[in-house]
C-alpha positions as CSV (number, residue, x, y, z in Angstrom):
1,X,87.6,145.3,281.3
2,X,91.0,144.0,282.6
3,X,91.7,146.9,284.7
4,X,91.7,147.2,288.5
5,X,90.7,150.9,288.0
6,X,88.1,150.7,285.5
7,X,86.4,147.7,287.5
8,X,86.4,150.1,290.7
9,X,85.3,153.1,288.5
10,X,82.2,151.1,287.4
11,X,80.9,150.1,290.8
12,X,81.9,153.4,292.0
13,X,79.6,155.0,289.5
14,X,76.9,152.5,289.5
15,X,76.6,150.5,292.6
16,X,78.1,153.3,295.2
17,X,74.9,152.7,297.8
18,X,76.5,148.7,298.0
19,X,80.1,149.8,299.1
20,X,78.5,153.2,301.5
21,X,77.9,151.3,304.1
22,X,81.1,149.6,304.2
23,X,83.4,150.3,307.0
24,X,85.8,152.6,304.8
25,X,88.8,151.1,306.5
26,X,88.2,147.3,305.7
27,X,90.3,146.7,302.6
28,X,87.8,145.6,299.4
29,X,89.9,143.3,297.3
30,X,89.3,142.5,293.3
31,X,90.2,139.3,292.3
32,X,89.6,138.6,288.5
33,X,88.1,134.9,289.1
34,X,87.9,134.8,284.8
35,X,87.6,136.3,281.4
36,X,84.0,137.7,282.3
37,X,84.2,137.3,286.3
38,X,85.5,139.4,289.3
39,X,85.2,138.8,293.1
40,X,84.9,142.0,295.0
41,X,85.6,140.3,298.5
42,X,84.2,143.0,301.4
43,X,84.7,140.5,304.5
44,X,84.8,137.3,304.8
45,X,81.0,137.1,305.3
46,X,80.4,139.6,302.4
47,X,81.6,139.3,299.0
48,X,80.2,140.4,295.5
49,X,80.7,139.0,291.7
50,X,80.8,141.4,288.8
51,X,80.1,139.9,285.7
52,X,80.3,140.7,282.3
53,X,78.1,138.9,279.9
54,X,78.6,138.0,276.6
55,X,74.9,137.4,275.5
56,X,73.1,139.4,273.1
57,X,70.2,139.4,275.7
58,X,71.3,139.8,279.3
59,X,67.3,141.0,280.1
60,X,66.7,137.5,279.2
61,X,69.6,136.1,281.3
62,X,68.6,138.0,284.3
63,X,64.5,137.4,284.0
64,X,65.4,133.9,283.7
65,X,67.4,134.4,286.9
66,X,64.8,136.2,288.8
67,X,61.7,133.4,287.7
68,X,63.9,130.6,288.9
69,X,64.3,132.4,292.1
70,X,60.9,132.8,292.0
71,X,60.2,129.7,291.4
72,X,62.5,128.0,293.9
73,X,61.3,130.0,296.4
74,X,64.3,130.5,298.5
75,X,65.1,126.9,299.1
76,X,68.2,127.4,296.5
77,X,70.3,130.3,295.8
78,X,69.9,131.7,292.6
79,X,72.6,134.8,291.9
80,X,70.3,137.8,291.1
81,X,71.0,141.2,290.4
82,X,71.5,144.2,292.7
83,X,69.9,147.3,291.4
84,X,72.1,150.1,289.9
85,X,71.4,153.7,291.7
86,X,69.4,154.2,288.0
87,X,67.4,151.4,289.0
88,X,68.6,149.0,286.5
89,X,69.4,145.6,286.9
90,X,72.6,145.9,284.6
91,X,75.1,148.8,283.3
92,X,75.2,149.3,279.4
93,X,73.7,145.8,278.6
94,X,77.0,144.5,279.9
95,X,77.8,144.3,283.4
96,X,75.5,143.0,286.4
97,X,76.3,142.9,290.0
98,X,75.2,139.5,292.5
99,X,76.2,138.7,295.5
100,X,78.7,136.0,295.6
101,X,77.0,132.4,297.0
102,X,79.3,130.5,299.6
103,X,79.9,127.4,298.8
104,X,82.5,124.9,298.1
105,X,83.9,125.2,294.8
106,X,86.0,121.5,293.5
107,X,88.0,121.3,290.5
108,X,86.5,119.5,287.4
109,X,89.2,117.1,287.9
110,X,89.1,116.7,291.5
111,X,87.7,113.3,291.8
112,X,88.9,113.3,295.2
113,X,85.4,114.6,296.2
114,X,82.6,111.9,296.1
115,X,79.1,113.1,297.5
116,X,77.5,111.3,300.4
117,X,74.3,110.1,300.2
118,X,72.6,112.7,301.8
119,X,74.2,115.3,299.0
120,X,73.6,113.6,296.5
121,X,69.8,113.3,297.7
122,X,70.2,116.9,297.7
123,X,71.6,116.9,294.5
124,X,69.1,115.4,292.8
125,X,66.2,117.2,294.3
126,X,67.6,120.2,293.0
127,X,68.0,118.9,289.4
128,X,64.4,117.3,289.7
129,X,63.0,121.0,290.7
130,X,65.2,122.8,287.7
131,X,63.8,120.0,285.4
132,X,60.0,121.2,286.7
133,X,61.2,125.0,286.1
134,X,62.3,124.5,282.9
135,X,59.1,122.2,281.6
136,X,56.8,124.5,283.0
137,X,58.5,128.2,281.8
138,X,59.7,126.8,278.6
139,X,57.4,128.6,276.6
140,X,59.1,132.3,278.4
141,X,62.1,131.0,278.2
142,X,62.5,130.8,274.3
């Protein structure tokens, strides 16, 4: 979907209970972040991602997502699908809505950036803990 229109048709249709309860005259901006990403920014403390997968098996993808939620417990954000109003976590197989994570975003050839040691503690608690999810749901996972 490249269009502006169709994008706002879709969450119109599927996710109308999300943009309800926003103040009808703050501006909602789509930004197409890439080929299979858009940014539906709300306010600056609220902002949404629509994605368009390309897998065969997005209720794989998005149980995956949901058990490593699960299994971090909260102590990382994981994105995670909002319900449709049909109470489905995606539209046609296709399309899932998350809310968008805050964070800093570098360029992959920004070596300007250089973690300190406390992020990079950080860092590699977080890899340590997906290593543990991954050993221990492999078996779902395949």
């Amino acid at each position: 979907m490249e269009n502006v229109e169709d994008i706002e048709n879709l969450l119109s249709l599927h996710w109308p209970h999300i943009f309800s309860s926003i103040d009808p005259s703050t501006p909602i901006t789509l930004t197409k972040l890439s080929r299979y990403n858009w940014l539906i920014k709300c306010s600056e403390q609220l902002s949404y991602v629509l994605k368009s997968s390309q897998t065969n098996n997005l209720d794989l993808e998005l149980k995956y997502l949901t058990d490593l939620n699960r299994y971090f417990n909260n102590e990382y954000r994981v994105p995670l699908p909002i319900i449709t109003i049909k109470n489905e976590r995606h539209v046609n197989g296709k399309y899932w809505l998350y809310e968008y994570i805050h964070g800093k975003v570098y360029n992959d050839c920004d070596c300007a950036h250089l973690f300190d040691e406390k992020q990079l503690i950080l860092l590699a608690k977080l890899i340590s803990k997906y290593h543990q999810f991954l050993i221990t749901n492999s078996s779902t996972l395949s």
